[in-house]
C-alpha positions in Angstrom: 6.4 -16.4 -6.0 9.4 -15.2 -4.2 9.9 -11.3 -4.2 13.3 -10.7 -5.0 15.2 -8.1 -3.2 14.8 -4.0 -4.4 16.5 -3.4 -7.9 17.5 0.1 -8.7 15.1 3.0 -9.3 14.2 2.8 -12.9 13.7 6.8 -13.9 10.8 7.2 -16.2 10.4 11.2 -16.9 7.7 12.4 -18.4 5.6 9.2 -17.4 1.4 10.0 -17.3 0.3 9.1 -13.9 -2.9 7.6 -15.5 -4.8 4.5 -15.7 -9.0 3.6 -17.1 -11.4 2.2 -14.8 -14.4 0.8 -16.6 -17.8 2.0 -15.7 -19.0 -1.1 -14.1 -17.4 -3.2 -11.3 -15.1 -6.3 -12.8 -15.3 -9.4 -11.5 -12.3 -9.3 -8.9 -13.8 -6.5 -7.4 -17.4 -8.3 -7.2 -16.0 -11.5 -5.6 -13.3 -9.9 -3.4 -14.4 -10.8 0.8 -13.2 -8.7 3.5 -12.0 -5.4 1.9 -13.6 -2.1 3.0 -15.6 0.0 0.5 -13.1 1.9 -2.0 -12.5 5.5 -1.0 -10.6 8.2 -2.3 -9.6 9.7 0.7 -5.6 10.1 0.6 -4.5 7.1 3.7 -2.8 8.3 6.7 1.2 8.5 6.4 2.8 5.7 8.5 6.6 6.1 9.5 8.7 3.3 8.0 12.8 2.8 8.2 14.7 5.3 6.4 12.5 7.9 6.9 14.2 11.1 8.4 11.8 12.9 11.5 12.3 16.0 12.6 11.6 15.8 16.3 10.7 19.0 18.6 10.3 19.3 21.9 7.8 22.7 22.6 9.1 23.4 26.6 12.9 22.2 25.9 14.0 23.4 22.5 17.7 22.3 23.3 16.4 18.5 22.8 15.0 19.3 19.5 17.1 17.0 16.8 16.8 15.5 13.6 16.9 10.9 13.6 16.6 8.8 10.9 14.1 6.0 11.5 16.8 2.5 11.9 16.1 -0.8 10.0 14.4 -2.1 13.2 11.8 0.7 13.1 13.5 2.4 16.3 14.5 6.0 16.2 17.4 7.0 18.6 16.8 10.4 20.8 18.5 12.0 23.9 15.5 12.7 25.4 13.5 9.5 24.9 15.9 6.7 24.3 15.5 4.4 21.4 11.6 3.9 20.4 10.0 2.4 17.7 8.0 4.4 15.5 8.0 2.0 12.4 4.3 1.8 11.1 2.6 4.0 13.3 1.2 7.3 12.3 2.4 10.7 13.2 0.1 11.2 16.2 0.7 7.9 17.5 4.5 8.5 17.0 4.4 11.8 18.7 2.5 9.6 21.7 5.1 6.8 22.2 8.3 9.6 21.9 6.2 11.7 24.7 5.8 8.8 27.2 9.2 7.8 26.6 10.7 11.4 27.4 9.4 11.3 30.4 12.7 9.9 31.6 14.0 13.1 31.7 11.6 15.6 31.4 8.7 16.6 33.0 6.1 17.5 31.0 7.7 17.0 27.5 5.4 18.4 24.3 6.2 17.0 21.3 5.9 17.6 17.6 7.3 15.4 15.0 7.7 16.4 11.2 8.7 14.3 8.0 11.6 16.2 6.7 12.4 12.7 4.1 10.0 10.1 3.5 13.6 8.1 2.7 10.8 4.6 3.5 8.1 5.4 1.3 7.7 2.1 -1.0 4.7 0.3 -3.0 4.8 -3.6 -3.3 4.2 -5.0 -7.1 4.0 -8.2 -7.6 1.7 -11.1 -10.3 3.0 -10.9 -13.8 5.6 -8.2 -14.0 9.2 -8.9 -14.5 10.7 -8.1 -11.2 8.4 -8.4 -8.9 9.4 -6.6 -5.3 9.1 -3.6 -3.4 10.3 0.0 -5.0 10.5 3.3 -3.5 7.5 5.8 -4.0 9.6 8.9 -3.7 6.5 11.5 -5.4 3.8 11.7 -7.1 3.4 8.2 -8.6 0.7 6.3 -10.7 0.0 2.7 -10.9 0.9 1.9 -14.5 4.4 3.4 -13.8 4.8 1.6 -10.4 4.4 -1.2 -13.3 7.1 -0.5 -15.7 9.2 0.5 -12.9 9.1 -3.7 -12.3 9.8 -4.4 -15.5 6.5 -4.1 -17.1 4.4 -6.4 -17.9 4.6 -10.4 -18.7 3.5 -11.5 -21.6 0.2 -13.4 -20.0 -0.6 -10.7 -18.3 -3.9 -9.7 -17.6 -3.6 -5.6 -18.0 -7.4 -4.8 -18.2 -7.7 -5.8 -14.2 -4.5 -5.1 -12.4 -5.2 -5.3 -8.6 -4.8 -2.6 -5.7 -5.2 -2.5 -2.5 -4.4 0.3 0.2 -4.8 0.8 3.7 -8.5 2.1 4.2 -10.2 3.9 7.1 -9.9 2.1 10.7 -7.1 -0.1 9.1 -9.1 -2.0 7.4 -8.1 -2.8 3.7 -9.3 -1.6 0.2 -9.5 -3.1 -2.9 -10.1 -2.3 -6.8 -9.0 -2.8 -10.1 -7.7 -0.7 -12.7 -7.9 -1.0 -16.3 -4.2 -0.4 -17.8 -4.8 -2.0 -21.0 -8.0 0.4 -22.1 -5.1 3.6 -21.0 -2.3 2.1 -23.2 -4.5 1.5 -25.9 -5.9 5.0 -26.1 -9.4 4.2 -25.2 -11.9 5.3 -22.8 -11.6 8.5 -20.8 -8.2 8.0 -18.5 -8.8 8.4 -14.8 -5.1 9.8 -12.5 -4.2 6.8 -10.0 -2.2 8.3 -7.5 -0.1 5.7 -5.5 0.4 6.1 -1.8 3.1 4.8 0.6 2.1 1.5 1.4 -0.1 0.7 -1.6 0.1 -3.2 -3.0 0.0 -3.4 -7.2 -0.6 -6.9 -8.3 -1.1 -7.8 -12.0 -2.9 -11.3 -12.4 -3.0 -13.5 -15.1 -5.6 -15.2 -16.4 -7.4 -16.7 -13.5 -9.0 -15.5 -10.4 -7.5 -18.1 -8.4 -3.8 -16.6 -8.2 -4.5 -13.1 -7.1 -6.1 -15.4 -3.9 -2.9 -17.1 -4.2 -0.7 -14.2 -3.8 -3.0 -12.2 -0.9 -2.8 -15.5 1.1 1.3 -15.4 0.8 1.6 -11.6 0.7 -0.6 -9.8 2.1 -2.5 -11.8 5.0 0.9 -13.2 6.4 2.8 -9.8 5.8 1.3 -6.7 5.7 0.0 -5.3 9.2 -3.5 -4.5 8.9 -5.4 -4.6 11.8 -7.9 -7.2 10.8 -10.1 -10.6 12.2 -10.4 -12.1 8.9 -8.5 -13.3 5.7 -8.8 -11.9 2.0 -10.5 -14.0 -0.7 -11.7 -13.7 -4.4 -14.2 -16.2 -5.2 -17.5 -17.1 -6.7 -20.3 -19.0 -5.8 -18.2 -19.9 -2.5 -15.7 -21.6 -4.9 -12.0 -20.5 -4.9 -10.6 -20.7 -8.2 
């Protein structure tokens, strides 16, 4: 599958943020090696391009300024030079920008603040229509990160649509997410916030290509912190 490049915000007002999870684990979740036990404990912001920082300096106020985070992940500032701050968090951020500002000041203190999370994005991919990445600018759930690609394909399988998110210590989470039970007015529905970061895939009707798609996707792209590969299988079979 090759992820085309961004299409244009689709606006969906009024859109429920919702989705039905079944009461009992599915079998993608069972079989699914290497992720980190689901938690709902909002992930840690990490600075991406096109994200606008406000950066202050406590003991020098007249270096205080306002960057926009470049395509290469590097923020430009008088006192520290250009640094890279793509995909760090804000304390590790405020870390690199101090050491840097050492250049020119002596004991710099510094404090950075998202003033426009400009980067913010979720990746959907599987069986939507445009698969690719698409900006998360709010409050955002899974089923309308969904239509926002296009919606769904016709083979696709909606009761077990796949996500996975950054989880404590960098290590990654996964679950699924009944969509069809929520459009069809069953069950109790459950909100499914997205975050920045956050990876919707909808499979179709076998296991084996959600493995496809981590192995191309996720393990070769995203930048967990990790020793080992995702999998989805059963019995030590890949499907």
């Amino acid at each position: 599958m090759r992820l085309p490049r961004r299409p244009a915000l689709l606006l969906l007002p009024g859109l429920l943020l919702a989705a039905c999870t079944g009461s009992a684990l599915d079998p993608v979740e069972n079989q699914a090696q290497g992720f980190a036990p689901w938690t709902e404990v909002a992930p840690e912001y990490r600075i991406a391009p096109g994200d606008r920082l406000r950066v202050q300096f406590l003991m020098t106020p007249e270096m205080n300024e306002t960057a926009l985070v470049a395509p290469d992940g590097q923020v430009a500032l008088r006192a520290a030079g250009r640094v890279n701050v793509a995909g760090q968090a804000i304390g590790a951020a405020e870390a690199a920008i101090t050491e840097a500002s050492r250049r020119v000041l002596t004991q710099p203190i510094v404090t950075i603040g998202l003033e426009e999370a400009g980067g913010s994005t979720v990746l959907v991919g599987g069986a939507v229509r445009t698969a690719g990445a698409y900006p998360l600018p709010g409050r955002r759930g899974v089923l309308e990160a969904v239509l926002q690609a296009g919606g769904f394909d016709t083979d696709a399988r909606m009761n077990q649509v796949v996500l996975i998110r950054r989880g404590p210590a960098d290590r990654p989470m996964l679950r699924t997410i009944d969509l069809q039970s929520f459009v069809e007015g069953r069950g109790v529905p459950n909100d499914v916030p997205l975050y920045p970061g956050d990876i919707v895939f909808v499979p179709r009707s076998r296991i084996g290509e959600v493995n496809l798609w981590i192995d191309q996707y996720v393990n070769r792209l995203i930048p967990f912190s990790r020793s080992f590969s995702y999998s989805i299988n059963r019995g030590g079979t890949v499907y």
